[in-house]
N, C-alpha and C positions, 0 to 999 in steps of 0.2 A: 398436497403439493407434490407435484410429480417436477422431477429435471432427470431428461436423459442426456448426456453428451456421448458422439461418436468420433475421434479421432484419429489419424494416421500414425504409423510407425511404420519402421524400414520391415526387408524381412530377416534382420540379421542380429536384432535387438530391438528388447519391449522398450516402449514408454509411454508412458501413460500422462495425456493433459487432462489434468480431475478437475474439469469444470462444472461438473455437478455436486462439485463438495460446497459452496458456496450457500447451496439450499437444506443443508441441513442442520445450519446454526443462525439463519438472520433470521426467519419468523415463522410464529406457531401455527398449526393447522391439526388436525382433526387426525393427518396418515401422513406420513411421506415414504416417497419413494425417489429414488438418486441412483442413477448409474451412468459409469464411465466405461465404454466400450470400444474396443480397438478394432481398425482394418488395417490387417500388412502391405502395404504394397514394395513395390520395387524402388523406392525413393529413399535418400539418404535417413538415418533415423533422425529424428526431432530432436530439440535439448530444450533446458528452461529458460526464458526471457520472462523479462520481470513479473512478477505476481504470478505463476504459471499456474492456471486453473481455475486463481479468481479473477483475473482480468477478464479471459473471454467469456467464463459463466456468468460474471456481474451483468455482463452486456446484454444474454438472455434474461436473467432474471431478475433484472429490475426495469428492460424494456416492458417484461410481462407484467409487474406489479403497476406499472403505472395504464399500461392498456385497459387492467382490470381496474384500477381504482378509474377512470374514466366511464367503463361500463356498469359501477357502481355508483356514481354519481357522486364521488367522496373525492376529497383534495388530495393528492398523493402524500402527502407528509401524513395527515390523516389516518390514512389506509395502513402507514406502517407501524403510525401510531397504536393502533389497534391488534396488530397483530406481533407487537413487541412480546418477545418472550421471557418469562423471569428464570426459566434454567432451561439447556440446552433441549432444543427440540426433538434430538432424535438420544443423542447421550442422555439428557436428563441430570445430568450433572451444571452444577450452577457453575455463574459467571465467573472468574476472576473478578468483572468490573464490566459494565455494559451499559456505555452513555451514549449509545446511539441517537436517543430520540431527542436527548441534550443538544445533540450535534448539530440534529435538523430546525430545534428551537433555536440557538442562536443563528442561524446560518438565514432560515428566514426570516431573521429580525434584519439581519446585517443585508439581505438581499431585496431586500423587498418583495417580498412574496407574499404578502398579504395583500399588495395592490393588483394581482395577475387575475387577468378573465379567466378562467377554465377553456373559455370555450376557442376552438382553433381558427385559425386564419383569418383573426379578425385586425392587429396591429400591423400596422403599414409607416413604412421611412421611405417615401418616396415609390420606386419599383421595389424596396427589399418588403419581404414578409418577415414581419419577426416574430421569436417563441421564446418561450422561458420555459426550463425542463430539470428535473433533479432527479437524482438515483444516491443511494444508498453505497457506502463500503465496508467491508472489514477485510483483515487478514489474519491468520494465528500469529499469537505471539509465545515463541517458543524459547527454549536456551539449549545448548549443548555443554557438557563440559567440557572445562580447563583448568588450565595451570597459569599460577601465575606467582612473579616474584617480587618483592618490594624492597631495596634495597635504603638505610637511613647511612652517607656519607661521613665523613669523620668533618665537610667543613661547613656541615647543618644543610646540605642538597639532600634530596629524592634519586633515587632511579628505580624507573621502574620498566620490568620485562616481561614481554608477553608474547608470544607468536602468533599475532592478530597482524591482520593485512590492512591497507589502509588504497581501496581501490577507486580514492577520489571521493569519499562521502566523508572524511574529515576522521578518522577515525582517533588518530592520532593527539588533534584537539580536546576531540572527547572524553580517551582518554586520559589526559592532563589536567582536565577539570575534573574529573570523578577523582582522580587519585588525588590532587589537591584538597578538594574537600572532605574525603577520607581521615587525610593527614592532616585537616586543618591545618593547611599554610599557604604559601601564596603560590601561584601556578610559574611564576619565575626560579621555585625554588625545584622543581620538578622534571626530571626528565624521561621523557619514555622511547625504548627499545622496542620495535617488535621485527615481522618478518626474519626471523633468525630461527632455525629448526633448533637450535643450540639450549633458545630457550623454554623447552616443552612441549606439548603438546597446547594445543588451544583449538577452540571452533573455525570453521571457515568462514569466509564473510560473504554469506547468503543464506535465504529464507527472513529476511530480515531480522536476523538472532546475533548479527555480531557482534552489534556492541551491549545488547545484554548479556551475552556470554562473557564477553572478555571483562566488562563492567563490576559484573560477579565477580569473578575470580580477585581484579586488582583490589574491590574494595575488600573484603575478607582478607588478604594480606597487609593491605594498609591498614587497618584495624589493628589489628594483630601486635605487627611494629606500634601502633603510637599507644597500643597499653603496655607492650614491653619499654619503649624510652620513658612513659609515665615512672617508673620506677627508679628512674635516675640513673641506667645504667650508664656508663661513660663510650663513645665509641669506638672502636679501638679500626688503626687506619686500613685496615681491608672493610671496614664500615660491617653492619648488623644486616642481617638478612633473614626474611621471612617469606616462606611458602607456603600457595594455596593450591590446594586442586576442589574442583566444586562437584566432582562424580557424583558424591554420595547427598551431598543438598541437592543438587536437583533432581536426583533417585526419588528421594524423600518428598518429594511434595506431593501433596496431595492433588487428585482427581481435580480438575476442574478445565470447562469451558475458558481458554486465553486467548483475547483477538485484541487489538485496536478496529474501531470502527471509526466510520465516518460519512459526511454528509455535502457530495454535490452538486452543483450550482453550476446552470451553464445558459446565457441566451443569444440565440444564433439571428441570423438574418440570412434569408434566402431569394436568390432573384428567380422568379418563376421562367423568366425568358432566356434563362441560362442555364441554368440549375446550380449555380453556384453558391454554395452553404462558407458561410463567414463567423465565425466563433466570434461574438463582440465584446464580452466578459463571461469570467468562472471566480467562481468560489469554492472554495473548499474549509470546512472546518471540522478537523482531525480529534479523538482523542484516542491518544496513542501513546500513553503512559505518561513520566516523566521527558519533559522534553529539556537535553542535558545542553546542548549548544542551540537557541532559538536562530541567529545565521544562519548553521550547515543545514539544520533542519527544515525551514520555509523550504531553504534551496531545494529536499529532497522532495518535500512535497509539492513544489512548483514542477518540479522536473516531471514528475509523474504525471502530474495533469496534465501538464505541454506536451506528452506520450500519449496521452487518452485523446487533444483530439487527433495527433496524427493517425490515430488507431481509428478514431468513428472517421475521419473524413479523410486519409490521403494512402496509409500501409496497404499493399496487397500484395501477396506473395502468389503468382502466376508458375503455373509448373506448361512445362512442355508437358502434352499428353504422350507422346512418343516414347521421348528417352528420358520423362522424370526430373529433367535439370529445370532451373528456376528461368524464367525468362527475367532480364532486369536485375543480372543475380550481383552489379553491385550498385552504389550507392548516385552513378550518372544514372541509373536507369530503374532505381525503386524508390517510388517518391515517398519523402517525409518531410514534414511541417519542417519550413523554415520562417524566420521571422518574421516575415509579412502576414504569416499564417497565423500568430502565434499574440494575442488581445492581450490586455491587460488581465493579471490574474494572482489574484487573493488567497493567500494559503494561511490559516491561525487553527489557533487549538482551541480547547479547552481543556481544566485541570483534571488530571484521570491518573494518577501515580497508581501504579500495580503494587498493590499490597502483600503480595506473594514474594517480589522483588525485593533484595538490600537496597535497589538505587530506585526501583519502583519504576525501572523502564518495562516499554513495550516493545517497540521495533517500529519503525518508520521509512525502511527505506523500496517498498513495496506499495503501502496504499494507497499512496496517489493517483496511479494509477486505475484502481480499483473504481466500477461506478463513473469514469472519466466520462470515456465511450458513451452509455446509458445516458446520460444526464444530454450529452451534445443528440444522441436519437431522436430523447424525451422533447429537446427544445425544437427538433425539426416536424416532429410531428405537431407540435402546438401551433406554429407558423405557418404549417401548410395543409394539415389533418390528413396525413398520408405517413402510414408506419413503417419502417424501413427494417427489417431483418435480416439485412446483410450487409456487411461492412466492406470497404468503407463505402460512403455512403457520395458518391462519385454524381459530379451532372450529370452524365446521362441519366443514370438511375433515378435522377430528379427529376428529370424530363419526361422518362417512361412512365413514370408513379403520377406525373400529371398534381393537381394541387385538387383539396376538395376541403373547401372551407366551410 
C-alpha cells in the first residue's frame, strides 16, 4: 500500500497536512509506504481545520479501496473486511480497541446494504441516478496532560476546576457528568470552573483529546476526595480540596495503536442533464469510546458529516494565481452546504469504552468528518459509473465526466 500526499505551506513557516498518515493504521498489506511532502509557495501558511490529514487522506484512500474492491469483484465492506488488521500495520504495536468492521456490520444492517446492486448506473427516480457508497473512518485517540481540582463544600456541593475551554461542544456538560459519577452524586450537586489560567495548567481543546484529557484529570481528583470523605472527615467551611495532575499516568501507558473508528453511509442522486449531485441520506456509526453525553455527541457527529458533504460537493478554496489571495475569501462568496443541502442523517454508536482510559473515552469531536467525503464519491460513482478524484465534485465536473453506466 503506497499513499503519497503533497501539500502547500507559506515560505515563512512549515506545515505539514499528513494525509498519508491515515494508511498506515486502517489495513494490512504485504509493504507500505506513506509520505507527506511539502511545496513553499508564496501564500499565507495553512493551519488545522477539523481532522487535519485524515479528512482529505480518508478521501483518497477509501475512494481507492472501493475502486479496487470493484476491480476485485468483492463488496466493499468485504474487501475491508479482509484486510482488517489485528495490530498496527506499520507500528506493529496492537490496538487499544479496534471495532471497525463492527461499525460496518451494524451500519449495513441499519442501511440496507445488503439489498444494493454492485453494479452502476442502474437505479433510476425519475431523471435522478442514484448510488449508494461507504468508506471507512478513524482518527487517533490521544490525551495530554493536566491538572485538576475537586473541591467537597462544607453545605454537601462539588466544585470542580479545571482550565479546559468549552468551544461550543458542551464541554462543560460533560464535564458535570464525569465528575458527578466520580463522586457518586447527582449533577445538581456539582459545579464546574474552567477557562480560568488561575486554575492550572490543562490540554487544549483540539485533536479531539479534550475532554479525555480533562476527563482524566477531574476523575482521579474526584476519586481521591470521595475516599478521603469515605472516612468521615467533617468539612470544615473553606471546604476539602484535592489535586490531580495526570503527566506521569499518561507518561506511563503503555505502546499502543489509539483510534475511534468508524463506518459511512451515504446515497446520492444525480441528474445527468445537470450534473447536479443531491445527498439524500447518511449514516454513520461510530465507535469512539465511551460516549459521556449521547445529545452533544450525535450533535458532533452530525456536524462532521454535514462538513463531509459540503467537502465532497460544494468547499473550494480558489487562490489568485497572481498575488496568491483567495478568490471568494469570505463566506458571500465561498459556498458551503446549507440546509437545503444538507438530508436527513443518522449518527449512532456502538459500545467500545477505552480500556486504557479511567472514564474509557476516545475523542469524538473529529471523526465525523473522516470518510464523509469518500462515501458521498463512492455513492456518485455507483449512480453514474464515473470516478471523481477531485473535490468537490461541482456540475460541471458532472457534465465533463459524462455518465457511463
Amino acid at each position: 500500500m503506497e499513499h503519497r500526499s503533497l501539500s502547500a505551506t507559506s515560505t515563512v513557516h512549515e506545515f505539514v497536512e499528513s494525509a498519508a498518515g491515515p494508511a498506515r493504521t486502517m489495513y494490512g498489506a504485504d509493504a507500505h509506504h506513506t509520505a507527506n511532502r511539502l511545496v513553499r509557495l508564496d501564500v499565507p501558511t495553512p493551519t488545522y481545520m477539523r481532522a487535519p490529514g485524515e479528512a482529505p487522506g480518508s478521501f483518497a484512500l477509501e475512494s481507492a479501496m472501493d475502486e479496487l474492491a470493484v476491480k476485485c469483484g468483492l463488496d466493499p465492506i468485504e474487501l475491508r473486511a479482509r484486510n482488517d488488521p489485528e495490530t498496527g500495520p506499520v507500528s506493529g504495536l496492537p490496538f487499544s480497541g479496534r471495532n471497525l468492521i463492527a461499525c460496518f456490520r451494524e451500519g449495513a444492517r441499519r442501511f440496507g446494504w445488503a439489498d444494493r446492486d454492485p453494479r452502476p448506473g442502474l437505479r433510476r427516480d425519475g431523471r435522478w441516478l442514484l448510488g449508494t457508497g461507504t468508506a471507512a473512518a478513524s482518527f487517533p485517540a490521544g490525551a495530554g496532560p493536566s491538572t485538576a481540582a475537586v473541591t467537597a463544600e462544607a453545605d454537601g456541593t462539588y466544585t470542580v476546576g479545571i482550565n479546559a475551554a468549552d468551544i461550543g461542544t458542551g464541554a462543560r456538560t460533560a464535564l458535570t457528568l464525569i465528575a458527578a459519577d466520580a463522586l457518586q452524586t447527582a449533577t445538581e450537586h456539582v459545579r464546574v470552573r474552567i477557562g480560568d489560567s488561575d486554575l492550572g495548567p490543562a490540554f487544549i481543546a483540539g485533536g479531539s483529546m479534550g475532554t479525555r484529557s480533562w476527563a482524566w484529570a477531574v476523575t482521579i481528583a474526584a476519586r481521591e476526595l470521595r475516599e478521603r470523605l469515605a472516612l468521615g472527615a467533617d468539612i470544615p467551611p473553606e471546604g476539602i480540596t484535592v489535586r490531580s495532575d495526570t503527566t506521569e499516568a499518561i507518561g506511563a501507558l503503555a505502546q499502543a495503536e489509539r483510534h475511534s473508528f468508524g463506518a459511512q453511509f451515504a446515497e446520492v442522486a444525480v441528474d445527468p442533464a445537470t450534473g447536479e449531485v443531491r445527498v439524500r441520506r447518511m449514516l454513520g456509526i461510530f465507535a469512539a469510546g465511551r460516549i459521556v453525553n449521547p445529545l452533544t455527541a450525535r450533535n458532533q457527529f452530525v456536524g462532521g458529516m454535514t462538513w463531509g458533504i459540503s467537502m465532497a460537493l460544494h468547499e473550494e478554496a480558489v487562490r489568485d494565481r497572481a498575488l496568491g489571495s483567495h478568490y471568494g475569501a469570505d463566506l458571500a462568496g465561498y459556498h458551503v452546504a446549507s440546509h437545503a443541502d444538507v438530508p436527513a442523517i443518522e449518527a449512532d454508536w456502538i459500545d467500545d469504552p477505552d480500556p486504557d482510559d479511567p472514564v474509557g473515552i476516545k475523542g469524538i469531536g473529529e471523526i465525523g468528518i473522516v470518510g464523509a467525503a469518500a462515501a458521498v464519491a463512492n455513492a456518485v460513482w455507483h449512480a453514474t459509473g464515473v470516478r471523481h478524484r477531485d473535490l468537490p465534485i461541482r456540475p460541471d465536473r458532472v457534465l465533463m465526466a459524462g455518465v457511463r453506466a
